[in-house]
N, C-alpha and C positions, 0 to 999 in steps of 0.2 A: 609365454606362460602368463603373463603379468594381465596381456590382452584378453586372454581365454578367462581368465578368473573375474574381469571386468564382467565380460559379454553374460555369464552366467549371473553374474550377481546382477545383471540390469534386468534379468529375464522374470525374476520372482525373488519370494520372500525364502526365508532358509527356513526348514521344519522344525527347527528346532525352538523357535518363539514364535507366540503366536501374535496376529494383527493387533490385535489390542496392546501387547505391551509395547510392541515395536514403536505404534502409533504412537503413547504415552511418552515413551523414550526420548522418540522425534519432535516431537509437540515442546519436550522440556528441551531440549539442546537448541530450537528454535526460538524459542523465549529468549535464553540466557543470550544466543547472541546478538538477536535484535535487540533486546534490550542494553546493551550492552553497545554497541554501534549505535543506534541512534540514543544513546545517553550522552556518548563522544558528540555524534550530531549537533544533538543541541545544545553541549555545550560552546561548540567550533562555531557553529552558527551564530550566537549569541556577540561573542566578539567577532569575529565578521560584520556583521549586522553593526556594530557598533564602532568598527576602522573606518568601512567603507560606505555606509549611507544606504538607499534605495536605487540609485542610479546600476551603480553595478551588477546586483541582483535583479535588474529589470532589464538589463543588456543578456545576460545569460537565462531567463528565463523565458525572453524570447528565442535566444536560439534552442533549447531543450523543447520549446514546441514542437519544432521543426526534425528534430533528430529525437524526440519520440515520437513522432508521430511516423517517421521513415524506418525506425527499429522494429515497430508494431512491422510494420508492411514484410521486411527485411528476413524475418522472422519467420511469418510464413505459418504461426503456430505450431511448428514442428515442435520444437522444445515439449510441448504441453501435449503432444502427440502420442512423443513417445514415454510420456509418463502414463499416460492412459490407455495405452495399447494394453493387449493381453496380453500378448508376447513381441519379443522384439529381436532380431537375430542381425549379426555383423555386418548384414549388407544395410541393412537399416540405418545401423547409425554413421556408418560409411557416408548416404546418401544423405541424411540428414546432416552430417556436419558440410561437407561438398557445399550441397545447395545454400547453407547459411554462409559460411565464407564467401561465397563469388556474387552471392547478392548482397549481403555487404559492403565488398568492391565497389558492386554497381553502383549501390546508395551514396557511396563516400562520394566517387566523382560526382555524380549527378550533383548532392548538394552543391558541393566546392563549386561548382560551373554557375549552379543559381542563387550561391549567397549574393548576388549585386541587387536583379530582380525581390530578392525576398525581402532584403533591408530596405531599399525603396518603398516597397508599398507599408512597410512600417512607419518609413518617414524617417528612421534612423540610417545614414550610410554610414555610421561609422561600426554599424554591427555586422559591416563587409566581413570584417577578418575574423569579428569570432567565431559568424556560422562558417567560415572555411575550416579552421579551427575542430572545432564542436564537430562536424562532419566526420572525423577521424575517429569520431566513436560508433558508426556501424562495424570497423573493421575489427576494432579493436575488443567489442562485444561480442561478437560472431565467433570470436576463436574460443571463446569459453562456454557457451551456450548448450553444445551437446554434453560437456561432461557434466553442467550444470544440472543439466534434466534427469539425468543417469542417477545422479545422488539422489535426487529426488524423488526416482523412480524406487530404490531400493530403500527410501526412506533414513537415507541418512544427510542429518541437516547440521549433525556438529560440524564434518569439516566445511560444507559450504560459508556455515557462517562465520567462523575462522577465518575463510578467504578473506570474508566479505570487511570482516574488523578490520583486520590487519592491513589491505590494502586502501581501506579510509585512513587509517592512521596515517599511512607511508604519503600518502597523495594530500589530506588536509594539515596532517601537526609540522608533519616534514618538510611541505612544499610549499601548501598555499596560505597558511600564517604566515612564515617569516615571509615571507612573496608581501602579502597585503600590509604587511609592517613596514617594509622596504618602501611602501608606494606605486606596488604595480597594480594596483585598482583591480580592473575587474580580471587582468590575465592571470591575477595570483588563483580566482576561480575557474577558470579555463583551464589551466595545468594542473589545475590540485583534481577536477573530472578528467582529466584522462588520464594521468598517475592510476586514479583509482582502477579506473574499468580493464585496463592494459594489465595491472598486476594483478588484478583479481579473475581474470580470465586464464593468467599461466598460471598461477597458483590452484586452478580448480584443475585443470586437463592435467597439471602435475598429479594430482589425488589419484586422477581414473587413468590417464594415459590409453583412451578407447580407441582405435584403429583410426589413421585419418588418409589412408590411401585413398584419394578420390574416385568417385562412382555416382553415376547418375540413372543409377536402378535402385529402385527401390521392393523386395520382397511380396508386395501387396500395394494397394492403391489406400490402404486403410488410414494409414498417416497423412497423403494429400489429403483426404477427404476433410477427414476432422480438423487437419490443421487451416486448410481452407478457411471451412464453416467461425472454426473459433476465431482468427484472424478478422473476418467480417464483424463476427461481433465484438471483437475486442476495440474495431474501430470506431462502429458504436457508441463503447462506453469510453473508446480517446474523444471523441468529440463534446462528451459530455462532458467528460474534465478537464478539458483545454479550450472550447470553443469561448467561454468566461474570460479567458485570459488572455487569447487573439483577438478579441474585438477590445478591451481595454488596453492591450499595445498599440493599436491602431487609434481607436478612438480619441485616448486620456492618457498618450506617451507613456514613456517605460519607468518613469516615476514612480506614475499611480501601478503600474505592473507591480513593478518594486513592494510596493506596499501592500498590493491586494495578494503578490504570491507568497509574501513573509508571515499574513493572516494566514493564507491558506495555510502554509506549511505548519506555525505554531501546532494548529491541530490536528493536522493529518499526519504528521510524524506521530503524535502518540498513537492517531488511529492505529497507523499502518503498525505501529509496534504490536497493539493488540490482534489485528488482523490478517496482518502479511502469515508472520508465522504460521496461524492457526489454519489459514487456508490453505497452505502446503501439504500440511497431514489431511487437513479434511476431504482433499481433490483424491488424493493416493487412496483415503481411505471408500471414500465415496465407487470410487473406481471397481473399488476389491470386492465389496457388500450390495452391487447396486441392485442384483437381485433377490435382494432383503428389502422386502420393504418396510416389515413393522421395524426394521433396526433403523434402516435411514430414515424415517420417520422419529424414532426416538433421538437421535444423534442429530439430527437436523432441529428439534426442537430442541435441545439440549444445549447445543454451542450456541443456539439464539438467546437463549435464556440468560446463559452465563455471560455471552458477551453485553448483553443488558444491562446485567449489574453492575458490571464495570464503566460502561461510554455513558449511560443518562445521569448518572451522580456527576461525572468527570465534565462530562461538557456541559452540561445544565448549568453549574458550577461555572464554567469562565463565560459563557452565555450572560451572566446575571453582574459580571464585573470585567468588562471588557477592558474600561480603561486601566484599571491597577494592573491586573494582566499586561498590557502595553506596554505602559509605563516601568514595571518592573523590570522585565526581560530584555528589551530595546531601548529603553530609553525614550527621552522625550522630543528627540525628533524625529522618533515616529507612531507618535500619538494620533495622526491623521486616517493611519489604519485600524485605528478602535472601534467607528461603529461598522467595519465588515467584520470584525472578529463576530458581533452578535448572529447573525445568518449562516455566517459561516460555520460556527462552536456548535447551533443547533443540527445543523445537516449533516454530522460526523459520526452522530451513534447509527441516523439510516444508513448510512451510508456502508456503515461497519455492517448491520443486517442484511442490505441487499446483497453484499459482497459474498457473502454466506452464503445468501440461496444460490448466488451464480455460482459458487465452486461446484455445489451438490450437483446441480443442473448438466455442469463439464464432464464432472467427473461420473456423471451417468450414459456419459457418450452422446447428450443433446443440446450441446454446443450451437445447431441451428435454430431451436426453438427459443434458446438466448440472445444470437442474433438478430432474433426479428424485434425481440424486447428493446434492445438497445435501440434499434432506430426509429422503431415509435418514439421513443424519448427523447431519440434524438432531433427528430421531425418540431416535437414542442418546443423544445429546447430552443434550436434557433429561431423559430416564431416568436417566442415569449424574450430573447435577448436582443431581436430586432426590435421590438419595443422597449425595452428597459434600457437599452445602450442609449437611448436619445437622452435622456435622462441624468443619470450620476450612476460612479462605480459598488456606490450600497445598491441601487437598483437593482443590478447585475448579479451580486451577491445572495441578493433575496430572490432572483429567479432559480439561482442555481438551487438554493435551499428545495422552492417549490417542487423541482424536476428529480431531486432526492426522491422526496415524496411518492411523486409520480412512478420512477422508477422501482420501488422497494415494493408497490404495491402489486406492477406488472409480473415483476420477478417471484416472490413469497405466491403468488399464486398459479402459478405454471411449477414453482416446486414441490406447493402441496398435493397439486393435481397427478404427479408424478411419483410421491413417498404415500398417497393414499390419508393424506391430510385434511384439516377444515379449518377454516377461520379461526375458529373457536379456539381449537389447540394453540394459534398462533396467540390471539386475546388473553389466555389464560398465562398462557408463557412471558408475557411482558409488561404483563397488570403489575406484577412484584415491582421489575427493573421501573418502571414510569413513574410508580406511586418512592421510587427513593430519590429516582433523581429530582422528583422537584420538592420533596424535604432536605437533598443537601443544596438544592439551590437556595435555600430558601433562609437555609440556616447559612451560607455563604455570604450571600446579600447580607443579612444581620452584622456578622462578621466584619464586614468592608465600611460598613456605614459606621460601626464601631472605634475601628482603628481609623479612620479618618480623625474623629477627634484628640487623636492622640499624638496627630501631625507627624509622623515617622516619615521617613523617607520610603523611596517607591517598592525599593527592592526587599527592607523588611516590613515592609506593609504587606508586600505580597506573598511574604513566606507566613505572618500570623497568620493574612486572613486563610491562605492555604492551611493551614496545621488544622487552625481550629474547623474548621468545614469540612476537611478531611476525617479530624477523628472521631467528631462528634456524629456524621454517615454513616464513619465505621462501624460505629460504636453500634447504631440503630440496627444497621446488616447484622451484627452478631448479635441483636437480641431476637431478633426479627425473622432470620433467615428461612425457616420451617415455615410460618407465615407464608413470608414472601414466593417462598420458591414451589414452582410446577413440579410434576413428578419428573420429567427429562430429564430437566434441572438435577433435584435431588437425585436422580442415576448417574448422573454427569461427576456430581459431586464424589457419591459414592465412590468412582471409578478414578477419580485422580486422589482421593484420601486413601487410597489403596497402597499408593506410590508416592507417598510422600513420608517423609520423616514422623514420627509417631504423632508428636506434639501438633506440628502443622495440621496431619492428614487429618485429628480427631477436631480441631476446628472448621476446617472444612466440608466434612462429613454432616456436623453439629450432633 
């Protein structure tokens, strides 16, 4: 019984609510627990960062190259298959959980056999044992991956992100503090990543408990197909985000790794805070409406809009004050990472828009014409990091920014070509978001250059200059907003002041 009620709720939405509140629903339990997890994040990180140095996080982020880039593979795209199927019936997910388990397997051994070769050509042998290590996360990811998609298909993201907190908690507060307090260096980060993925994979199949008798039939050929295409391009866009940080392993040892991936992450965790979430509802929703096109048209401009207002204020802002940023958070042995923060802070709002148009793109069932995007970009990418690698790791930093660029362009116009869009709509939509982010840059910089003479230490130096840069933006957005904002926008808004508490929603609204 437990099965049957699964299968049905994966198949569609209930008639009883309709897409929009669902969406809204999902959108909000999405927030709260990303938010929420990476708030843990960063603050676990932070002391981390501050036990154990660069060396250890430059040991484990070289093996996460490695065992994300074989998860991608592993993967198969099914997961994101069967979210965008139309329908999906028990042989399905049957075949899909099958095929991600045994190729899992396959990946685990595989690594484990070639972490000697892979630390070699890094130059590191002593990151023999953590890619053997680190390996044990295709297996342990693959067992939760079908029920992952299922919740997602049906739109529900409270309990996934529930998993997802709870076994960060168990794996980082539990395990891998006291561990890195102890002095086990980088293994207290080794076990605190597989704590997590092992518990948040039984903790999801517990939620759905979807059929896992093995089967290597599949109802339709429609889940290879798309899972295929998206899988090609998702490799794509892995090489764009990691190809940066394999030639700097190799290049400029795991040091400078260390430093160039603690940059990245600063602000791609808040990306992903803003982002992750929203692309979950945006893919299910895109999926559901794709024969709409004045709506994905408006919904597509609209999540571009909004997410503008938020990432060009935010990263303009540690763009403009790299070092107090550093400084604050880390500390001062590792101030060396401050001028990647500059390249890096700027490439995080595109990066958030391109991310947008690819979900639309998926979730309209043309996952190959993203494909091709990805490796055009990808094609620059390594041309433009063959020449910047000879150089220094800002180089590398600031190609990557560039290929941002490149990419956001290819993507925003193969999506508008698709929701029956123009330039124009897109210009008008983020003339608002641009013209704030560099008045709170601007007013930030002010800020930093101010409290310097005031000689404060790093950490309240960077919460003033934060407050004030913060509120004084705010402040502008809420006089401004009507202004500022496209019509999307203002439907956008509209549509979540609906659902919100009276107070909040009539600020929102304006």
């Amino acid at each position: 019984m437990r099965n049957a009620n699964t299968c049905q709720g994966a198949t569609g939405f209930s008639a009883e609510s309709s897409l929009s509140q669902r969406s809204f629903a999902a959108l909000k339990w999405n927030y709260i627990g990303t938010i929420a997890r990476s708030g843990s994040q960063f603050a676990i990180g932070i002391i981390l960062a501050r036990l154990l140095g660069p060396e250890p996080f430059g040991l484990v982020a070289l093996a996460l190259l490695v065992v994300g880039l074989g998860a991608l593979i592993a993967n198969f795209g099914l997961a994101p298959a069967l979210v965008q199927s139309k329908s999906v019936s028990r042989e399905d997910i049957r075949f899909v959980f099958t095929l991600q388990v045994v190729v899992g397997a396959v990946f685990t051994v595989g690594i484990y056999l070639l972490a000697s070769p892979i630390a070699v050509y890094f130059y590191r042998p002593d990151a023999i044992p953590v890619l053997q290590a680190m390996s044990f996360m295709f297996v342990l990811q693959a067992f939760g991956q079908t029920a992952a998609a299922l919740l997602q298909r049906n739109l529900d993201f409270k309990r996934p992100q529930l998993a997802q907190f709870s076994s960060y908690v168990v794996g980082y507060v539990f395990l891998g503090m006291p561990l890195a307090f102890l002095g086990w260096g980088v293994w207290s980060l080794v076990i605190a990543q597989l704590a997590q993925a092992g518990l948040n994979s039984v903790v999801v199949y517990v939620m759905v408990r979807h059929p896992v008798v093995p089967s290597f039939r599949s109802s339709g050929k429609g889940l290879l197909d798309f899972g295929m295409k998206f899988t090609v391009g998702s490799l794509g866009s892995w090489g764009i985000a990691n190809l940066d940080s394999a030639l700097i392993g190799r290049n400029f040892g795991v040091i400078s790794l260390g430093l160039y991936g603690r940059a990245f992450n600063l602000v791609a965790n808040p990306m992903g805070v803003l982002v992750t979430s929203l692309q979950g509802v945006l893919f299910s929703v895109s999926a559901r409406i794709q024969e709409d096109k004045p709506a994905l048209l408006r919904t597509y401009l609209g999540v571009l809009g909004a997410m503008g207002f938020v990432c060009f204020p935010l990263f303009a802002a540690i763009a403009v004050v790299p070092g107090t940023v550093i400084n604050g958070v880390y500390g001062e042995k590792w101030m060396a990472a401050a001028p990647l923060l500059v390249p890096l802070s700027l490439a995080m709002p595109i990066h958030a828009l391109l991310a947008l148009g690819g979900t639309v793109i998926s979730g309209m069932g043309r996952a190959g014409q993203e494909m091709w995007i990805q490796f055009v970009a990808l094609a620059f990418f390594a041309l433009l990091l063959w020449w910047t690698s000879r150089y220094s790791v800002e180089a590398i930093a600031w190609s990557a920014f560039a290929i941002y660029l490149l990419r956001f362009g290819l993507i925003a116009a193969v999506t508008l070509r698709l929701v029956h869009g123009t330039w124009i709509d897109v210009a008008q939509t983020l003339a608002g978001p641009i013209l704030l982010g560099i008045f709170g840059a601007s007013i930030t910089f002010a800020a930093d250059a101010a409290m310097r003479h005031l000689a404060l230490s790093p950490l309240p130096q960077l919460v003033m200059v934060a407050l004030i840069g913060g509120s004084i933006t705010a402040l502008a957005f809420v006089l401004l907003r009507r202004t500022l904002s496209s019509q999307p926008v203002a439907w956008l808004f509209g549509k979540a002041a609906a659902r919100l508490p009276k107070a909040l929603g009539s600020f929102v609204q304006g």
